[in-house]
N, C-alpha and C positions, 0 to 999 in steps of 0.2 A: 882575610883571604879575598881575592879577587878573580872572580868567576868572568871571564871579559873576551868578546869577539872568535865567539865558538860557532860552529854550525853543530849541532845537536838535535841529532833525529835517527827515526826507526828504533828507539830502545823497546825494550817489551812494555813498559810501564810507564816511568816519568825521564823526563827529559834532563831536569836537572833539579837535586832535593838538596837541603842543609836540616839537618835534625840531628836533636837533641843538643842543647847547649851552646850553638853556635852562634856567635855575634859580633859583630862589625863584619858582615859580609857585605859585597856589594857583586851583586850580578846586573853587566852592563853589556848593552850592545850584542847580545847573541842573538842569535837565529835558528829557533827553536821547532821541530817541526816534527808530525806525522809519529809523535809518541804516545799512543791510545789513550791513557790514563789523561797524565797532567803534563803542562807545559814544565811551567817552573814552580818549586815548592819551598815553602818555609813550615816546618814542622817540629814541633817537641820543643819548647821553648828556645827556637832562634828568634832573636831580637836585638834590638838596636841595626838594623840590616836595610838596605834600600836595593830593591827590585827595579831599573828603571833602563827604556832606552832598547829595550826588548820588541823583536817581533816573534808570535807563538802562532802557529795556525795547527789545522789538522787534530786536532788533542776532545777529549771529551771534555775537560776542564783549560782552561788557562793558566791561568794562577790562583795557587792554594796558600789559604796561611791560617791553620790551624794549632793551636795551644802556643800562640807565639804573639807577643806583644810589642809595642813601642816599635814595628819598621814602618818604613816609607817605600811604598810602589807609586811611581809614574812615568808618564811619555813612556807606555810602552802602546805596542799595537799587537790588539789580540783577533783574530781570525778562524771562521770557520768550526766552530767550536759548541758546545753543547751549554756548558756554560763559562760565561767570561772570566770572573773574580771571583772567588771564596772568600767567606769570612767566618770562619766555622769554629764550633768547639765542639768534643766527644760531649757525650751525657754523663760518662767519671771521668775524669780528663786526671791525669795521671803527671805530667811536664809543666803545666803553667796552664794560663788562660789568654784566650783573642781580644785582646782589647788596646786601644790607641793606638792603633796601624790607621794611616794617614794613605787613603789613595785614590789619587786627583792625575787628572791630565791625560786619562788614559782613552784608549781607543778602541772598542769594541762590536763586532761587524761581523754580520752573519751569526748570530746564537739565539740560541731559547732563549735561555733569561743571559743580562747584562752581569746585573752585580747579586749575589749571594747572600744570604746571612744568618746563619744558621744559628742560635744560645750561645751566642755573643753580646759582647756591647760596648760603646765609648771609641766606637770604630768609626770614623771619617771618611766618606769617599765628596770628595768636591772636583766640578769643570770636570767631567767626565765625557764624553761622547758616544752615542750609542746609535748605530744605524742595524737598519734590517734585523729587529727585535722580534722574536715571533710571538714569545712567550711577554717577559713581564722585564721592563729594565731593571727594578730594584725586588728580590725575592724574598720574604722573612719568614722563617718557621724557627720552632720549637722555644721562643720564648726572646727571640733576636731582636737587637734596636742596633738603629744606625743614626747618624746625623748626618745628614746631607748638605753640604752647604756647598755655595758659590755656583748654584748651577742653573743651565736653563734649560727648563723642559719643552720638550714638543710631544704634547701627548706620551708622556711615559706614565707607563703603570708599576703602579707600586704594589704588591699581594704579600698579603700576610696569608701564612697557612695555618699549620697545627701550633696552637699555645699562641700567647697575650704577645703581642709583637710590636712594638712601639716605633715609628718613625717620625723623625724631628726635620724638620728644614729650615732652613736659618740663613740669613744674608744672603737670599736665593731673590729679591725683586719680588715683584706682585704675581702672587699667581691666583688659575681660577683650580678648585677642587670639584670632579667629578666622585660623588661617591658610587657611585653605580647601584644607586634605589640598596645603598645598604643603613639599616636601621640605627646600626651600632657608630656612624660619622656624623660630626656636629654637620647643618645644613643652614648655616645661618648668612648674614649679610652678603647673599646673592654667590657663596662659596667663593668670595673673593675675601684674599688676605696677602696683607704686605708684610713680609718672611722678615727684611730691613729692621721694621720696627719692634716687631714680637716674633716668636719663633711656631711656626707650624707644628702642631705635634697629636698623631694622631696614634690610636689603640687600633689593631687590625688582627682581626682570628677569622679565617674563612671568609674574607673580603676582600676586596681590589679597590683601587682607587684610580685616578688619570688625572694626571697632575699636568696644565697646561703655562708655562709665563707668557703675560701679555706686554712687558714692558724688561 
């Protein structure tokens, strides 16, 4: 199916969903707008699917992809929004599980948090873009890991919430880690570490970090 160069707005709820079973979807090039809920959704094990080439503004969420694995979102632009990206699982997930969705290149402007990630894992977001972040660019609760690669930070925070929340960065350049006077982050070799050589990986419950590159 191909979902492609809609204007899509005012629904009561979400703008545009694929759930349960669907795959090789592509939603391309729409313009998605002023749908309270969520921009664009992938839910119920849709997979094999690519999200990309999308602008969503106005929405409490952007994009959701929940009990669905193996898609690719990029080059979209997300706006105005509460938060940018999901990457979530229920706590009995019922359809499948969120894991190996790939999403890079995306553009996110004006939100609390950037990117999401809720008791998930083996999820991807690389080269991302985030301006006007109030809250936190990368969010982890309930037991969430993400691997972050190919990006560069300006001062982005990373917050783990409730449950053991792993965040990995990888082929990201040298960067410096601020742990924010928390007990539970290694604090060693002047918080500077090259992502290139070895992989960043930190454990986060009720802590924040600030992730800077310097090179």
């Amino acid at each position: 199916m191909r979902i492609t160069n809609n204007l899509v707005y005012e629904n009561g709820g979400i703008g545009i969903i694929c759930s349960l079973d669907c795959y090789d979807i592509l939603t391309e090039n729409n313009r998605v707008y002023d749908n309270p809920k969520t921009g664009i959704m992938l839910f119920r094990h849709t997979h094999n699917s690519i999200v990309r080439n999308n602008t969503i503004s106005n929405s409490d969420r952007g994009i959701v992809i929940t009990e669905s694995p193996d898609n690719e979102v990029h080059n979209n632009v997300i706006y105005n929004v509460s938060n940018g990206i999901l990457l979530v699982h229920p706590t009995s997930p019922d359809d499948g599980f969120t894991t190996g969705n790939r999403v890079y290149n995306n553009t996110v402007i004006n939100a609390d948090n950037g990117i999401n990630v809720g008791n998930s894992n083996d999820n991807i977001p690389a080269n991302n873009t985030f301006q006007n972040i109030t809250s936190f660019e990368y969010s982890l609760e309930n037991g969430g890991e993400v691997i972050i690669e190919d990006q560069r930070f300006t001062n982005d925070k990373i917050s783990g919430k409730s449950g053991t929340n792993i965040a990995t960065i990888s082929n990201s350049g040298t960067i410096t880690v601020d742990n924010n006077d928390s007990e539970n982050v290694d604090d060693d070799d002047n918080n500077i570490y090259d992502t290139n050589g070895d992989s960043y990986i930190v454990e986060l419950s009720d802590e924040t970090i600030t992730i800077e590159s310097i090179n």
